[in-house]
Structure formats: C-alpha cells, structure tokens
N, C-alpha and C positions, 0 to 999 in steps of 0.2 A: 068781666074782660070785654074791650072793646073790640068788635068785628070791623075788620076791611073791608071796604067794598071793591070790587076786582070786576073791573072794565073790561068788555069784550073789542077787540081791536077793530071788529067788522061793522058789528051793531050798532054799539055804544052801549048797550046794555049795563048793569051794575048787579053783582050778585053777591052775596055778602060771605064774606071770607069765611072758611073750614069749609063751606059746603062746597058742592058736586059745580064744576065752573061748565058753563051752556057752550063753550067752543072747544070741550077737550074732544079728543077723538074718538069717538064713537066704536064699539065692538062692529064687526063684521057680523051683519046676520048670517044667518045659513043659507037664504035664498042668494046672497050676493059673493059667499065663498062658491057656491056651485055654480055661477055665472060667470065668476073667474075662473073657473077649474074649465069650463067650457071654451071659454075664449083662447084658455092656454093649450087645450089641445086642437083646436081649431088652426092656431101657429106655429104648434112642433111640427107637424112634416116639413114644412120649409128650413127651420132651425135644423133640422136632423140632416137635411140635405147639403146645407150651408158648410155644418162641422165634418160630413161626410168627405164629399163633392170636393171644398174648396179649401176650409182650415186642414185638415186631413192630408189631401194632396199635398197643398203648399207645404206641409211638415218634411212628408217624404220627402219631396224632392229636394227640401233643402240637406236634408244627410246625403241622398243619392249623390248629391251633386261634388263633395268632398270622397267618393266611394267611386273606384271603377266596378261594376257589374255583371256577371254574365248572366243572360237572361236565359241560356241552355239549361246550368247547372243551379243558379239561384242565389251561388253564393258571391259574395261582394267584399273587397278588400279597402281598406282606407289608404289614399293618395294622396289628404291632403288638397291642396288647392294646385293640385297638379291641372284639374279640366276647366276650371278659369282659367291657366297663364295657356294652355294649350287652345284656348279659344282666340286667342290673339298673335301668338307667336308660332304654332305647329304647322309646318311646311303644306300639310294636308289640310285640316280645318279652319283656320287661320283665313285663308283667301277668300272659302266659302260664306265665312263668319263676315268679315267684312264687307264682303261683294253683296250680303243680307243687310246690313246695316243701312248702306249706302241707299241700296234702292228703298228700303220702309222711309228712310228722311223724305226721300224724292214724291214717294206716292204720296206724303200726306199734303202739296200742294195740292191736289183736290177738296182741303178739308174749307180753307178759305171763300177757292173757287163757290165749293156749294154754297156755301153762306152767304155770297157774295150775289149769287142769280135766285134765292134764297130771296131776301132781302128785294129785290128788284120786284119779283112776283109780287109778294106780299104787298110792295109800293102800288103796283098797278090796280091789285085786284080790292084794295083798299079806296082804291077811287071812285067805283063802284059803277066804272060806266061802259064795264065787261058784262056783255050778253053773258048767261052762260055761264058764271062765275065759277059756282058751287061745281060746274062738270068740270073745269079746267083743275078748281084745286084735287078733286077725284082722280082724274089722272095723271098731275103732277105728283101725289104723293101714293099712287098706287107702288113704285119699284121700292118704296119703304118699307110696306108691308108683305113683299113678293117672295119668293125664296130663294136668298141667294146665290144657290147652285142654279139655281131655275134662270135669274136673269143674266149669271157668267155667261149659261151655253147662248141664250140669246143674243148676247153682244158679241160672243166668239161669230157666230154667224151676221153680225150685222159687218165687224172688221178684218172676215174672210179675206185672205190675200187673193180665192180666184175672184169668188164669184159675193163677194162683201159687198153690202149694199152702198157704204163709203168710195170703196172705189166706182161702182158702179154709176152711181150718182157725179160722181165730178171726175168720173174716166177719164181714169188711173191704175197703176198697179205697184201702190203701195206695199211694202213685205210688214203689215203692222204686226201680225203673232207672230214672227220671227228676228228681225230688226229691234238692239235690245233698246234702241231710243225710241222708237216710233212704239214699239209698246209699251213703256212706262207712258206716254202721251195721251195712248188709247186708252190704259187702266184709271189715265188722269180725267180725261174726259168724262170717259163711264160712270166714277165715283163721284164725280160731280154733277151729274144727269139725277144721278139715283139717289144722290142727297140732297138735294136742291128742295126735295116736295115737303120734309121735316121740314126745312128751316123755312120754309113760307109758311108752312102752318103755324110754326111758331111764332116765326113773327109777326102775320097777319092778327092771331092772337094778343100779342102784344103790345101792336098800332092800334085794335080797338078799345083798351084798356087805357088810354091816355085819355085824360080829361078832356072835353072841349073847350074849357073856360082859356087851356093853357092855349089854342092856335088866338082863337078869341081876342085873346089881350095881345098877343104878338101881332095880329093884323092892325089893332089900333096904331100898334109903336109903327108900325111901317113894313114888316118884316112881310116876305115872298115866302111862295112856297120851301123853295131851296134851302132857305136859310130857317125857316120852322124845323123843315127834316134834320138840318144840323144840330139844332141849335134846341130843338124838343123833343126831337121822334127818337134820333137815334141815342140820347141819351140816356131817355126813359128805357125803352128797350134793350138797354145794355145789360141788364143780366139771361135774357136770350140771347143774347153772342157769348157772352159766359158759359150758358150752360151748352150752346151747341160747339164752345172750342174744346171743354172740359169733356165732352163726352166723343166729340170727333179724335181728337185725339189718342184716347185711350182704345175709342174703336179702329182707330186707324195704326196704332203700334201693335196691336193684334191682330192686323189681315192676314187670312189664311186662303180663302177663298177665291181672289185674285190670280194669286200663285199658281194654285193647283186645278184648278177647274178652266180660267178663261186665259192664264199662259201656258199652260199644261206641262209647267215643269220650267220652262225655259229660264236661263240664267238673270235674265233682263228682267224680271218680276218675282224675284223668287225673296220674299220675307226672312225677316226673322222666326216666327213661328214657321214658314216654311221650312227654316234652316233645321226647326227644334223635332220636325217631323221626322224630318229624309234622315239628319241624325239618331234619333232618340227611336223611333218606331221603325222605320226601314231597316233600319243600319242593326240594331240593337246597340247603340251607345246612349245608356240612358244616364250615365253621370255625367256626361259631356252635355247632353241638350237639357239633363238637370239644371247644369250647371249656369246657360244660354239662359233658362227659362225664367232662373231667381233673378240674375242681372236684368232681364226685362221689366221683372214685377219692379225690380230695385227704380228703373230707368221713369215708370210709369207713376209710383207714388212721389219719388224727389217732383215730376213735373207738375204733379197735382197739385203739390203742396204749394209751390214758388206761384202755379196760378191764385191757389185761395191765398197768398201772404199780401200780392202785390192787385187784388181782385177791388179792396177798399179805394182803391186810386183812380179808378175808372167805370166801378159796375153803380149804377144808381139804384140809394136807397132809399126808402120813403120815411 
C-alpha cells in the first residue's frame, strides 16, 4: 500500500502518511502546566475583584432597581418599572433627576477644552526649542496623577468668592461656588487645566511616532508647516483623540468629585452620580438611584459603541 506524503503548512516538510505528522499539537509538559497554573493565579485576585466589585454589583442593582427597598428592615418588594418612570415624571425626583442631567452634558465641555490646550502643548514642546521642556511636561501633567479630592479643595481655594486668588488677581468679586453659572465655568475651567497634562503626553507621544520621511516629502511638494499639521500630524494622531474622547467621556459621565468636594453640594454642579448618591446612600432609596445608575451604564455603553462604529471614518490606520 502506497503512503502519502503530508506537507507541513509552516515548513514544507513531507512526512509520510499513517505516521506521527511534525505540526500536530504537542502534549503540555508538566513544567509548562505548572507555569500556567502560576500565571493563572498571578491573575485571579484581579478577576475575583472584577466579578466581585463590578459584574456582582452591576447584577444587584439591576434587580434593586425594579424593587423598592427598605434598608432598616432588609426587605424589598417588586414595583416593577415604577423607579425608571419616577425618575422622569415624580414631582420630587424628577427636577432633581433632570437638573443632574443637564449639568453632567454641560461639564463635559471641558472634555474637548483639554484636548484642545492638550494638543497645543504637545505642538510647542514638540518644537523642541523650550528650555526646560521635560519640567514643563512634569508639571503639566502633575494634576493627572494628583488626588482628586486633594486638587477639588485646591481649586475651591484658588475660586474662593472672598479671598480666591481669581478674584484677587483681576479684582473682583465674582460669587463662583455659589452662582450656578459661573460655577459650571469654574468646574469647566478646572477640568480642563487638570486634563490638559494626559493629552500632551499623549499627544507629544504621538507627534514623535510619525515618520520623518512623511514632513520630508510634504516640504518638497511645497506644503508649510500649517498645512503638514493638518494634513499629517493630526491625522496620524487621530487615534489619541479617539482614545482621550472615548475615555474623557466615560470619565466625565461619572464625575462625582466635582459635585461633592469642590461645589459642596450645590445645585449648579451636582452630577448624575451625584444625584445616585444623595438618593441611593443619603436618602436610603436604593431602587431609585439603582435605577439612575443602570440608565447611566445603559447611557455610557450605547456612546461607546456609536464612537467605535463610526471611529473607522476618521481614526487613522496603518
């Protein structure tokens, strides 16, 4: 009987048919099952935290959120989608709910802001003809890694209505933590100081990662600087705006921080997770700020998604 010869798709090898083939899949020694068994516990505390922490939570509060609650006595009855339609319509909640909404839209004008002075730095200090350089990006992205109850109470003290260094500086006496416009302004500001130092990193990051060959050939065609940065820099670099809209966002439809620390409550800054607090933890109505909390998660993945659907249209790929 004639043997096959059976071609290795990697090699080219030939090995002659019935026998043992050189690319089947090799048994797991025992040195490299116990190197995975290592690596696997090396990764469970995190996984354990994950399903704990996050899938866990997000289960509960999805039943909480159809359940009125009493957190005295423990027990909880089903109402149904009673604390969704009450989060929109109820004479009480309802005002709160939305007067929450309005202001997280408003605050995340800081998201672009940052990106925006972001982007500028990252232009300058990519020029390279900043003494200095390496200290400026040090203390631009220092309020990144700061903590941000730590830099709240400092900027509450820099937009002090007496004795704020704002007013003090262009004497004034602006009402900024109390005026609910001028304090969305000031939280707009802040968040945009304090994100500005990410997106320079990132982008600076980014601007050196582009070829030289590409200014190169553009300077032959005629092309200025202006029209390189349009027309190379910022396109290459478009998945750092990607990643810092995709992540500004998400961090910015969960400001908590803002709220409670540097307006200290006041109606003119008061979030949605704001709202999920003073209800759900204050208040003890946890299937109502359940209820707040799923619609947000709901709110934050639909915007993810529609950015990674329509991200092929504009993020540059290699």
């Amino acid at each position: 009987m004639e043997k096959t010869a059976i071609v290795c798709p990697e090699t080219g090898e030939q090995t002659a048919g019935g026998g043992a083939s050189p690319f089947m899949k090799k048994k797991k020694s025992r040195l490299e099952r116990r190197e995975h068994l290592i690596a696997f516990l090396f990764i469970l505390p995190p996984i354990i935290g994950f399903l704990v922490f996050t899938v866990a939570s997000m289960l509960f509060s999805f039943v909480y959120s159809f359940q009125k609650y009493n957190t005295l006595t423990g027990a909880s009855s089903w109402i149904g989608f009673d604390n969704y339609i009450n989060l929109f319509t109820h004479e009480l909640f309802a005002p709160d709910f939305w007067n929450s909404v309005g202001n997280t839209a408003i605050l995340l004008l800081s998201i672009p802001l940052s990106m925006f002075l972001g982007l500028c730095l990252a232009g300058l200090l990519r020029m390279g003809d900043i003494k200095g350089s390496k200290i400026f990006q040090v203390l631009y992205y220092l309020p990144a890694v700061s903590s941000a109850v730590a830099m709240n109470i400092v900027w509450r003290y820099i937009f002090n209505n007496e004795f704020g260094i704002v007013n003090l500086m262009f004497n004034i006496k602006a009402a900024w933590l109390s005026d609910d416009a001028l304090l969305k302004i000031a939280i707009i500001f802040k968040n945009s100081i304090n994100g500005m130092g990410t997106a320079m990193i990132l982008y600076l990051a980014g601007m050196l990662n582009v070829p030289k060959d590409y200014y190169e050939a553009a300077s032959l065609d005629g092309a200025g600087k202006v029209r390189q940065f349009f027309s190379i820099t910022l396109p290459i670099i478009s998945p750092v705006t990607f990643y810092l809209l995709i992540t500004g966002l998400i961090g910015g439809l969960q400001s908590y921080a803002d709220s409670q620390v540097f307006a200290a409550g006041d109606s003119g800054a008061r979030t949605i997770v704001y709202f999920i607090w003073a209800r759900g933890i204050d208040q003890g109505r946890y299937g109502l700020a359940s209820a707040a909390s799923i619609l947000l998660a709901f709110v934050i993945m639909i915007i993810t998604v529609i950015q990674f659907k329509f991200s092929n249209k504009w993020v540059y790929e290699e």
